[in-house]
RODO-2510 file (C-alpha; in nm, 4 decimals, decimal comma):
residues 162
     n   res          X          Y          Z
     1     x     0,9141    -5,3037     1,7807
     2     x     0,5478    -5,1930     1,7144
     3     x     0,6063    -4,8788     1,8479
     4     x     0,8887    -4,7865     1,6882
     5     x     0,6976    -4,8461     1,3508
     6     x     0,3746    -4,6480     1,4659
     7     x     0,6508    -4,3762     1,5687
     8     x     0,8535    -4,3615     1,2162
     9     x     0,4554    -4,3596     1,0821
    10     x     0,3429    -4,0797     1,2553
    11     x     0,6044    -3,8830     1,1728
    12     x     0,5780    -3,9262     0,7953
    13     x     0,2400    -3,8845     0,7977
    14     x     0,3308    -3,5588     0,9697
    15     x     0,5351    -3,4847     0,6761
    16     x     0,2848    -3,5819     0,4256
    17     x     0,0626    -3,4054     0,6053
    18     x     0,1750    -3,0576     0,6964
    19     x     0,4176    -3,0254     0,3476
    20     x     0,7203    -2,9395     0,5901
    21     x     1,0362    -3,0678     0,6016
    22     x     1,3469    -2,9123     0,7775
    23     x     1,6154    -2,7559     0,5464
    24     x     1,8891    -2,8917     0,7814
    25     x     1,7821    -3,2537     0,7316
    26     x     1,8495    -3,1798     0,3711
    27     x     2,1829    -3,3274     0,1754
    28     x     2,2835    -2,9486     0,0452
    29     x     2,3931    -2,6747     0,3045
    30     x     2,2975    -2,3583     0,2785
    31     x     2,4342    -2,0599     0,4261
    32     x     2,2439    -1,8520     0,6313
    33     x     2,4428    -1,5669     0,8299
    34     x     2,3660    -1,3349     0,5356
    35     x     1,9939    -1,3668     0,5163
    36     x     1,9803    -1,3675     0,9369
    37     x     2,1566    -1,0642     0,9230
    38     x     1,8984    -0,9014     0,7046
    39     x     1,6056    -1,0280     0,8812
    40     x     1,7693    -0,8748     1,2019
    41     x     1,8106    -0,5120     1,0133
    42     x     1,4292    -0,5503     0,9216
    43     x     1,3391    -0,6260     1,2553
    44     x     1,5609    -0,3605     1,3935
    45     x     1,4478    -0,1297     1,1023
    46     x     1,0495    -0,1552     1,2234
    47     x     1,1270    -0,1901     1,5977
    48     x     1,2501     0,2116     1,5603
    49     x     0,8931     0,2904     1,4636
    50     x     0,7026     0,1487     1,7776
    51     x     0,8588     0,2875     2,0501
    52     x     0,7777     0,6299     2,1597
    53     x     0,9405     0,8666     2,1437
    54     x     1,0852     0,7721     1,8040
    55     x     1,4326     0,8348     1,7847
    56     x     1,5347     0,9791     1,4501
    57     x     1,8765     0,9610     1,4567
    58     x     1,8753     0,5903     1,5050
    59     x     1,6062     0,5479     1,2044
    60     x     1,8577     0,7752     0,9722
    61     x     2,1516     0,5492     1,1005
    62     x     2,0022     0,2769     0,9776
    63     x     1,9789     0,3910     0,6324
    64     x     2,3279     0,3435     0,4054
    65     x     2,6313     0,6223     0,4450
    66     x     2,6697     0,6166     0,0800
    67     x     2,2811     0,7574     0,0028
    68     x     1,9437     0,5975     0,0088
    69     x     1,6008     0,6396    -0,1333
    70     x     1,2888     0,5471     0,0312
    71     x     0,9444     0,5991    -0,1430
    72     x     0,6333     0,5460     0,0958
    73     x     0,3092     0,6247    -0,0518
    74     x     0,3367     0,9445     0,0846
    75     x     0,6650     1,0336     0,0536
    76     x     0,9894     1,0637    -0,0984
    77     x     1,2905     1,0896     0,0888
    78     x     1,6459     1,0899    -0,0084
    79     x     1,8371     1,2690     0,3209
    80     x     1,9233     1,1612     0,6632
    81     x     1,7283     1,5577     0,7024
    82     x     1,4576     1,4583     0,5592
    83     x     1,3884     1,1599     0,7538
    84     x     1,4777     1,3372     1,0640
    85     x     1,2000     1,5559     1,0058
    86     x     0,9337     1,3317     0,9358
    87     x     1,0176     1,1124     1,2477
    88     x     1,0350     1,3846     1,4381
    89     x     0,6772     1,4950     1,3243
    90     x     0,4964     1,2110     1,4468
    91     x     0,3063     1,2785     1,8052
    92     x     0,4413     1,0697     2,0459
    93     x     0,0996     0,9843     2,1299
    94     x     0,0629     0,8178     1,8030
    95     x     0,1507     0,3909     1,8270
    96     x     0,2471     0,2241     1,5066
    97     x     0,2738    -0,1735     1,4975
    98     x     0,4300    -0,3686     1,2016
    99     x     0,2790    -0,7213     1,1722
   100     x     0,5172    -0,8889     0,9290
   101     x     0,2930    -1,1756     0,7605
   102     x     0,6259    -1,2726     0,5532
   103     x     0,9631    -1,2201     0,4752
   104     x     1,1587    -1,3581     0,1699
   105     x     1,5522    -1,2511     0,1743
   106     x     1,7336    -1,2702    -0,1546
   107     x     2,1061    -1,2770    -0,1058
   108     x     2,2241    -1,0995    -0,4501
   109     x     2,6220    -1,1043    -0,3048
   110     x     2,8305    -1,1100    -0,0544
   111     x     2,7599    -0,7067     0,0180
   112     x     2,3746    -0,6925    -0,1083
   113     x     2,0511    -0,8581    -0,0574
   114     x     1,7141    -0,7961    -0,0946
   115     x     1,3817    -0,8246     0,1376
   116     x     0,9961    -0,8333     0,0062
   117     x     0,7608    -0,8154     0,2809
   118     x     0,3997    -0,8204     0,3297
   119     x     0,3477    -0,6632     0,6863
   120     x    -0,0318    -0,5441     0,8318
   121     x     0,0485    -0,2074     0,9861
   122     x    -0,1683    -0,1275     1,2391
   123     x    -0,2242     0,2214     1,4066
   124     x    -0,3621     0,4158     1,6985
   125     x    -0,3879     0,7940     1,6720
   126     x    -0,4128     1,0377     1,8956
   127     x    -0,7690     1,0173     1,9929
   128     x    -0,7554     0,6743     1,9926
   129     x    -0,8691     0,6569     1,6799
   130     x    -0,7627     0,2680     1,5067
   131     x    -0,7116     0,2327     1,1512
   132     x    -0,4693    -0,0319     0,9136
   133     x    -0,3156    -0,0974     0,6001
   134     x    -0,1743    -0,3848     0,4152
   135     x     0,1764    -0,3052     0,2700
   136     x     0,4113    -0,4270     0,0600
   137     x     0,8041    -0,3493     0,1018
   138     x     1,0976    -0,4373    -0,0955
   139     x     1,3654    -0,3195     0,0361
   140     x     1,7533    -0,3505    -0,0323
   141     x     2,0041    -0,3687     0,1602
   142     x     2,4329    -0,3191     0,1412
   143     x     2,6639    -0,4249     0,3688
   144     x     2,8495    -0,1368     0,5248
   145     x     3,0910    -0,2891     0,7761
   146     x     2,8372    -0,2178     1,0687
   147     x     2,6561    -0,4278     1,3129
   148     x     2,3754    -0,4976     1,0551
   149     x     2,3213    -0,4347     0,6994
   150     x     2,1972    -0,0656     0,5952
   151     x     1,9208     0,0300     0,3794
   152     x     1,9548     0,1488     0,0283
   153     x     1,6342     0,1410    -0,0801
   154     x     1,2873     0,1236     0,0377
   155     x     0,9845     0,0892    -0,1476
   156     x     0,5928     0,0544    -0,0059
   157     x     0,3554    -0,0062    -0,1313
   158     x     0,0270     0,0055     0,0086
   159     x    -0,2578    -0,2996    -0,0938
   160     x    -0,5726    -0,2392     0,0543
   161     x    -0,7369    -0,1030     0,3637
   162     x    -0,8987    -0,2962     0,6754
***
């Protein structure tokens, strides 16, 4: 019996402790295939940047059919072109990383939702040179009918530099 009470102790003091509980133990449910399916497309989204070479169709397929903006600090693009030709710009010998720190999904609908992230992006250039930012992206998304969510709009912004 005494260690079933230190047990049950222990574990609330884990509670009490770490601020934690699990949603699931929780009396309300709460859908998630929505919000999964958006962190997936972020995931997805970033992944696209960090292999070499970059494929730039598959970047511009992830973006929505019905138009999309995305506004980096420096630049502005509104075309599946456009983004073509900036992916396709990058040296192959040039490694991006995407460190996302957190991700909060806002599920507006049933066809939109809406990501903030904060994400370290880390790079190594061509003569191994290392440098990194701290960003900021919102970023919504609209459900197309495809295997993941597409994006309709991207904003970063940039916070300070490492």
């Amino acid at each position: 019996m005494n260690k079933k009470i230190i047990g049950l102790g222990m574990v609330l003091v884990l509670v009490f402790v770490t601020g934690r509980f699990c949603l699931a133990q929780g009396d309300n449910f709460e859908p998630s295939h929505q919000m999964n399916r958006v962190k997936a497309a972020v995931h997805y989204f970033f992944s696209l940047f960090e292999k070499n070479p970059r494929d730039a169709d598959a970047v511009a397929a992830a973006l929505s059919a019905d138009g999309f903006e995305l506004q980096y600090p420096w630049g502005k693009f509104t075309t599946p072109e456009e983004i073509k030709q900036w992916i396709k710009s990058i040296p192959n010998d040039f490694q991006d990383a995407h460190h996302i720190q957190d991700i909060q999904v806002e599920v507006i609908d049933d066809r939109k939702a809406t990501a903030v992230l904060d994400i370290v992006w880390q790079n190594i250039g061509p003569q191994a040179e290392v440098s990194s930012d701290q960003l900021v992206y919102t970023i919504e998304f609209r459900e197309e009918g495809t295997m993941l969510p597409k994006i309709k709009r991207l904003h970063c912004e940039k916070l300070k530099r490492h």
